[in-house]
C-alpha positions as CSV (number, residue, x, y, z in Angstrom):
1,X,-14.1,39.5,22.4
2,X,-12.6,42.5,24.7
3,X,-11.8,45.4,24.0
4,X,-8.8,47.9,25.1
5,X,-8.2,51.4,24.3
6,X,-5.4,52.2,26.3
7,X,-2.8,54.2,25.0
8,X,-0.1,52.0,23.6
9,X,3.7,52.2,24.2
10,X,6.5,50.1,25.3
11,X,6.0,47.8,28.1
12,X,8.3,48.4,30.8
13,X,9.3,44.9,33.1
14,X,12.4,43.9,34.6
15,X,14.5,46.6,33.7
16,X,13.7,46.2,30.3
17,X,12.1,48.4,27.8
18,X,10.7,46.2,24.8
19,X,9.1,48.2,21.7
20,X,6.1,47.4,20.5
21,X,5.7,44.6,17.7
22,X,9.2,43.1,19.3
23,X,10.5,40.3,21.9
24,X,12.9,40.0,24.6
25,X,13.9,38.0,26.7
26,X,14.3,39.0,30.4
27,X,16.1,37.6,33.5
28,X,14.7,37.6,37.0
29,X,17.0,36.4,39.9
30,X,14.5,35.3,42.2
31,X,17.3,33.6,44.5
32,X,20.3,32.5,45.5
33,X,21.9,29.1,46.3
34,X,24.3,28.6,49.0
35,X,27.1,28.4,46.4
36,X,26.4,31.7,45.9
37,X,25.4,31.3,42.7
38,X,21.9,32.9,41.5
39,X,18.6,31.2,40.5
40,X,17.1,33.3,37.7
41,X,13.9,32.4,35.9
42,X,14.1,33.8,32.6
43,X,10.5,35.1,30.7
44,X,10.2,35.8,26.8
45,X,8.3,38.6,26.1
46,X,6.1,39.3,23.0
47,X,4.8,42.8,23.2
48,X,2.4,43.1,20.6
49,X,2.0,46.5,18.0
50,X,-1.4,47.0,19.3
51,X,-2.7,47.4,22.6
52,X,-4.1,44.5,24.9
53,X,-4.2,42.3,28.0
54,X,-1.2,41.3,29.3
55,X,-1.4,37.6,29.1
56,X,1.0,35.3,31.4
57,X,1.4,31.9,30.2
58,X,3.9,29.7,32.5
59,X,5.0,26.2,33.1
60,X,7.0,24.0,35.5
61,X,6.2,25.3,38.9
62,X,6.9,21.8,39.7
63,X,9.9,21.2,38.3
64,X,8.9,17.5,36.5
65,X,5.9,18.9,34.9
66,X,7.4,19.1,31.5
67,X,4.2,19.1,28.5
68,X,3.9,23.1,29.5
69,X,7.3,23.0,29.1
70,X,6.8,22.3,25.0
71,X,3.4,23.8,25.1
72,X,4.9,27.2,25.7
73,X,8.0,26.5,23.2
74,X,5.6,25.6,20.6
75,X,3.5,29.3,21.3
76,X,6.8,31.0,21.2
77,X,7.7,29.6,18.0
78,X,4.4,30.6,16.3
79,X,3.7,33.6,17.4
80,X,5.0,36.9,15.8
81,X,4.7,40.0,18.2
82,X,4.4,42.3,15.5
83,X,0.3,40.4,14.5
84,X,-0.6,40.3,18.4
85,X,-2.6,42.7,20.3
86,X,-1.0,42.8,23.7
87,X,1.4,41.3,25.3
88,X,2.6,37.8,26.3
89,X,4.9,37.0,29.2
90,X,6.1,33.3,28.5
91,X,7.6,31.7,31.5
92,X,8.8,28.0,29.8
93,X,10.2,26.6,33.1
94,X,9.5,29.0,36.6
95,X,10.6,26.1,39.5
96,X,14.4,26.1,37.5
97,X,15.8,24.0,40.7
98,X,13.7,21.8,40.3
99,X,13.8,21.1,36.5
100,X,17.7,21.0,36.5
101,X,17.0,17.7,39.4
102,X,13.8,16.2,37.6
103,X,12.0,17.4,40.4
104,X,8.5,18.5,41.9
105,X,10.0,20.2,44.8
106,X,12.8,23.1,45.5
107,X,16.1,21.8,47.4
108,X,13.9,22.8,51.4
109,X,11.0,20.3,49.8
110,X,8.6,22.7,49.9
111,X,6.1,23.1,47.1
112,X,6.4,26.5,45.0
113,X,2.5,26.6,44.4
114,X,1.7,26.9,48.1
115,X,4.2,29.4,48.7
116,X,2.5,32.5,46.7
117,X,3.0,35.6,47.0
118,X,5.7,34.9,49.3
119,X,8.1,36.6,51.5
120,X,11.0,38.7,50.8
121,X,13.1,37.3,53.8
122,X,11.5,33.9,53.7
123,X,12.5,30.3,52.6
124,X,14.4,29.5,49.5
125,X,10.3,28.8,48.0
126,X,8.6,31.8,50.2
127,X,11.7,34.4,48.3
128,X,11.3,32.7,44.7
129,X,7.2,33.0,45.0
130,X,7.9,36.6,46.2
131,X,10.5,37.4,43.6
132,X,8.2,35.9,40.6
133,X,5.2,37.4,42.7
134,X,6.5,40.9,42.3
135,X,8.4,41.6,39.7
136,X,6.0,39.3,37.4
137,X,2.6,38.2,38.3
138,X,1.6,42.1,39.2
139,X,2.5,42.9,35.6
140,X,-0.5,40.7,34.2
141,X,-3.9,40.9,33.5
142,X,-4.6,37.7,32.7
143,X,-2.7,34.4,33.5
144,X,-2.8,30.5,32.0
145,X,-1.3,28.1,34.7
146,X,0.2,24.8,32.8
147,X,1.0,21.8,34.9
148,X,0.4,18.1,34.5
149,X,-0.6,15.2,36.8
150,X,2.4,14.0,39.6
151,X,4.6,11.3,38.9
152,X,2.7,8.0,38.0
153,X,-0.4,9.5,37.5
154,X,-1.9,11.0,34.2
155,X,-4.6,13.5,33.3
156,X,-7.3,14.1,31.1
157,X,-6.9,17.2,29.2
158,X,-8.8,19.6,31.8
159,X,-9.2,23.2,33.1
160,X,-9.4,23.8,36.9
161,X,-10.5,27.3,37.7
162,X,-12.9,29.4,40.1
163,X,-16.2,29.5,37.9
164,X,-17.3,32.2,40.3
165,X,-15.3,34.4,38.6
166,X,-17.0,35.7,35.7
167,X,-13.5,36.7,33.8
168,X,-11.9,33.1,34.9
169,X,-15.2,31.5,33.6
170,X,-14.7,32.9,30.1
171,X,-11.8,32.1,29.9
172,X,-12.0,28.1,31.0
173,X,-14.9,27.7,28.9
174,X,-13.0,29.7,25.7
175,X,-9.9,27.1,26.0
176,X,-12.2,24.9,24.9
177,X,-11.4,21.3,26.9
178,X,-14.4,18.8,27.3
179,X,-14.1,18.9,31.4
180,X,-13.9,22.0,33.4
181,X,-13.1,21.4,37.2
182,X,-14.8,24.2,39.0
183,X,-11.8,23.9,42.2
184,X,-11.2,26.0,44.9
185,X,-8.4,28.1,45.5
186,X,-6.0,27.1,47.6
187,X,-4.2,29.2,50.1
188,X,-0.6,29.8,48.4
189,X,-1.1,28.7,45.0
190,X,-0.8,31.1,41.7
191,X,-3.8,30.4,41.2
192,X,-5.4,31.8,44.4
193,X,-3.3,34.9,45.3
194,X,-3.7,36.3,41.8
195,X,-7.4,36.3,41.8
196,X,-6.7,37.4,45.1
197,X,-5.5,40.9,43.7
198,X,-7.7,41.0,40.5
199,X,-6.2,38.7,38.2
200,X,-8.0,36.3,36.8
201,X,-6.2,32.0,36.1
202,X,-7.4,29.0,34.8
203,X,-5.0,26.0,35.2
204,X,-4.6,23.6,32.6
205,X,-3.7,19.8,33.5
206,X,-3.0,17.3,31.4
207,X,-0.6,13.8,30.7
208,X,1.7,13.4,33.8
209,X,5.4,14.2,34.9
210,X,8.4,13.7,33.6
211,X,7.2,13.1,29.7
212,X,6.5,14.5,26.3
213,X,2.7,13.8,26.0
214,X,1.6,14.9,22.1
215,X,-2.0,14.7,22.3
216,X,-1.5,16.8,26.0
217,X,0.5,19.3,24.3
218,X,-1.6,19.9,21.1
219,X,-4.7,20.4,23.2
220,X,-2.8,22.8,25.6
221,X,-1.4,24.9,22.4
222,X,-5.2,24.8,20.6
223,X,-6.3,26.1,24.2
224,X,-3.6,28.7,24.8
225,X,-4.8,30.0,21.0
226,X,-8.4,30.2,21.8
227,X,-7.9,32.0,25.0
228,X,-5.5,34.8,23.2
229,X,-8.8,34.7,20.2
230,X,-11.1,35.6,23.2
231,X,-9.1,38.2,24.4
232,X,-8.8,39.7,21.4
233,X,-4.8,39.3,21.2
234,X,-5.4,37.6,18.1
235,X,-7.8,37.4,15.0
236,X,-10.7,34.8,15.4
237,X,-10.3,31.7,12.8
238,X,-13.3,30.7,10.8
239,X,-13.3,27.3,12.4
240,X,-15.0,27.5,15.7
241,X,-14.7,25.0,18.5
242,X,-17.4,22.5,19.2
243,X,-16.6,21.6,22.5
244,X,-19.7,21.7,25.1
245,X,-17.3,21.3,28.5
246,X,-19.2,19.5,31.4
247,X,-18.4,21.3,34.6
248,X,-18.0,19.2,37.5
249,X,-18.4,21.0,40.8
250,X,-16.7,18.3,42.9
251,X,-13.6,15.5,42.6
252,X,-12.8,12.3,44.7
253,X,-10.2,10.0,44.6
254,X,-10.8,6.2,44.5
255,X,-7.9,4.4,46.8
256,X,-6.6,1.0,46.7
257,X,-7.9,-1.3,49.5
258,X,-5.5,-3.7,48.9
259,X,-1.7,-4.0,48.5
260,X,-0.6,-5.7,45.1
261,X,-0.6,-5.4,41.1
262,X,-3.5,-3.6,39.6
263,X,-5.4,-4.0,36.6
264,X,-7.3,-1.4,35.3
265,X,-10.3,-1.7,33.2
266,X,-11.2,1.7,32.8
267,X,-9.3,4.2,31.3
268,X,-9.0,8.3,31.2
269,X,-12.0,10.4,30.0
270,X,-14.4,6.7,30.5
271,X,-17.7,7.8,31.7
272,X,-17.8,4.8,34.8
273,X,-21.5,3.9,36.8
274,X,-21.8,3.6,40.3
275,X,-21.1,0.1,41.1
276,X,-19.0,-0.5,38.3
277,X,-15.6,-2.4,38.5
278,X,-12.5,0.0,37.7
279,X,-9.8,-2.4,38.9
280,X,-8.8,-5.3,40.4
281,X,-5.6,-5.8,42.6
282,X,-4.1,-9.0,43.4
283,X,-1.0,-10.7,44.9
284,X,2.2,-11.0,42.8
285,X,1.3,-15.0,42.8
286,X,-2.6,-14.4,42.0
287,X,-3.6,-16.7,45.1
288,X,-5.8,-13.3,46.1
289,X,-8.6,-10.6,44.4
290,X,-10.4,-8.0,45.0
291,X,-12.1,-5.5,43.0
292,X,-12.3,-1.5,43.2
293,X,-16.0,-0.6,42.7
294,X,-17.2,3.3,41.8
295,X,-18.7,5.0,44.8
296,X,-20.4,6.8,42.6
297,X,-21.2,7.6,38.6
298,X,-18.8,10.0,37.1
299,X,-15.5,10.4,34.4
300,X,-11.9,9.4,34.9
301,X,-10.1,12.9,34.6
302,X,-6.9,10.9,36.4
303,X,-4.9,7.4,37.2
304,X,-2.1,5.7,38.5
305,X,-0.2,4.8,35.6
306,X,1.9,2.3,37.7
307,X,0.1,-0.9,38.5
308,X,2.4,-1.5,41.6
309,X,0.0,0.0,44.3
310,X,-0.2,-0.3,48.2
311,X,-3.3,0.1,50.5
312,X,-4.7,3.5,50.2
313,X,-2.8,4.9,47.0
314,X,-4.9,6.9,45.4
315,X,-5.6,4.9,41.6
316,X,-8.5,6.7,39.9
317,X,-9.5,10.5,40.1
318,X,-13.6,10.7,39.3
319,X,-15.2,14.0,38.4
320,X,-19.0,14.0,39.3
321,X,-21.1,16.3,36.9
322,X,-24.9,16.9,36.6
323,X,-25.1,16.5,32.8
324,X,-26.8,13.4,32.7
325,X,-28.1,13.5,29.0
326,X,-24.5,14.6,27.9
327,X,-23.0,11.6,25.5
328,X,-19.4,12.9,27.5
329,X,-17.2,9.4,26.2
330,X,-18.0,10.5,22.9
331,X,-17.3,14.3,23.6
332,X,-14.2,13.3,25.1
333,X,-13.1,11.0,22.2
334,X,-14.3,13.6,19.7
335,X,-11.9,16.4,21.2
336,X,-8.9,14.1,21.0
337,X,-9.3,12.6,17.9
338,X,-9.4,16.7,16.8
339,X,-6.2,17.2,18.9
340,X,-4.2,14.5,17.1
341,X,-5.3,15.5,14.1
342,X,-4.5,18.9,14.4
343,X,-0.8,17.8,16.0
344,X,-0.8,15.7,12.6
345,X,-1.5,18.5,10.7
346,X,0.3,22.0,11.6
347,X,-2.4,23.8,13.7
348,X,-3.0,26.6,12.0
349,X,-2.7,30.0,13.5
350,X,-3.1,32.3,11.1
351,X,-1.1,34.9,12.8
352,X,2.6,34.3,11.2
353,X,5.9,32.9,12.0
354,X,8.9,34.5,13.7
């Protein structure tokens, strides 16, 4: 658990002076359209009685990425600033364009998490990243990154993060999913150009676009709890998690060959052998066949979830891992059975409601 001793007052973002033990919520015009109009993102802020980290939690930089969405609604509704250490910035929805139009993308296309930190005379995306960049991200010391798969495609519940990072690592392993994706940064995402000045994010994918997924939202609020227990921004429970995550240090895409309707007899979290069938594809009449084989042993962390494909789609997403002993189908299994029962039964916080 860390520890802060620095001198505690109000925190100061925005323009806005919030107390603390109280919560605010704060507008940021990050642009403007070409009706004039302005595109604000607006953050809650819970600014705990005692000192802390300053913990970022934000969803919907791609606009149809919508379980962060309710994962963050759900922390917000739990969580009373006056039994936190710290502070939380919670950003439900930061790419607002693009969840007013259903969208991954801002109206010039361009993708808001390759656009960090921005430019102040850029594109509509470069002055958003810059906007959120500035008078946001520099504000944190920690930050959890919520997204899901794209469109047609789901996720296991999974953390992506720079394990080089000692802090990031911590924190990856403490939100406790059964896969952690040791990925690299890439140039322009959150992810990257906060680490890049100090700040250490995990990213937390799970379920895909454009739906309400419950076990992808229970596991992302259980996760978004343990994180805040390591950091000490709130009391540790009595029931500790028994996830053992398997880190994979690489990730390939399986593609169709074929054009056609696809079957899939593998599903998410399957450990799969090298040779095995995942899929076959055939012709809308059946006259044709072929079969998708595993280049190699791993688990499904991702699929196409429409079984409409053409040649070179990409259908399955294997992690490869070097825990060979490791029962991971039954880890896997284990975790979500937990999730759903915990989304069952109220997860319990411990820490009050607002």
């Amino acid at each position: 658990m860390l520890k802060h001793n620095k001198k505690h007052a109000a925190f100061e973002i925005g323009g806005v002076s919030i107390p603390p033990g109280q919560r605010a919520s704060v507008d940021f015009e990050v642009a403007r359209l070409y009706t004039h109009s302005p595109l604000s993102v607006t953050a809650e802020v819970l600014h705990g009685k005692k000192p802390g980290p300053v913990l970022m939690i934000n969803a919907a930089i791609h606009g149809d990425e919508l379980n962060g969405v309710e994962i963050v609604r759900n922390i917000l509704e739990k969580l009373n600033p006056a039994k936190i250490s710290g502070t939380i910035i919670a950003i439900p929805v930061v790419n607002v364009f693009g969840f007013i139009h259903k969208s991954r993308y801002l109206p010039d296309r361009r993708d808001l998490n390759r656009c960090f930190p921005g430019s102040e005379t850029g594109s509509i995306a470069g002055r958003m990243a810059f906007q959120i960049f500035e008078q946001i991200v520099r504000h944190c010391t920690h930050i959890i990154d919520l997204h899901t798969a794209a469109i047609y495609r789901t996720n296991l519940p999974q953390i992506r993060a720079n394990l080089s990072n000692e802090k990031t690592n911590e924190m990856a392993i403490a939100f406790g999913t059964p896969v952690i994706i040791d990925a690299i940064l890439r140039d322009g995402s959150l992810r990257a150009e906060a680490e890049n000045i100090g700040i250490p994010v995990i990213t937390y994918e799970a379920g895909e676009a454009l739906r309400f997924e419950p076990y992808a939202i229970a596991a992302g609020v259980n996760g978004v709890k343990r994180v805040m227990q390591y950091l000490g921004m709130l009391r540790s429970s009595l029931k500790k998690s028994k996830v053992d995550p398997v880190i994979a240090r690489s990730t390939r895409w399986v593609r169709a060959e074929n054009d056609g309707i696809l079957r899939s007899h593998v599903s998410l979290g399957q450990r799969v052998k090298q040779g095995q069938t995942l899929a076959s594809i055939s012709s809308p009449i059946g006259s044709e066949e072929i079969q998708i084989i595993a280049p190699q042993g791993g688990i499904i962390i991702g699929q196409q979830t429409l079984p409409l494909v053409n040649e070179g789609d990409a259908i399955y997403h294997i992690a490869f891992f070097e825990e060979a002993d490791k029962d991971i189908e039954l880890q896997v299994e284990n975790y979500l059975d937990e999730v759903i029962d915990d989304e069952g039964n109220e997860i319990k916080w411990g820490i009050g409601i607002l």
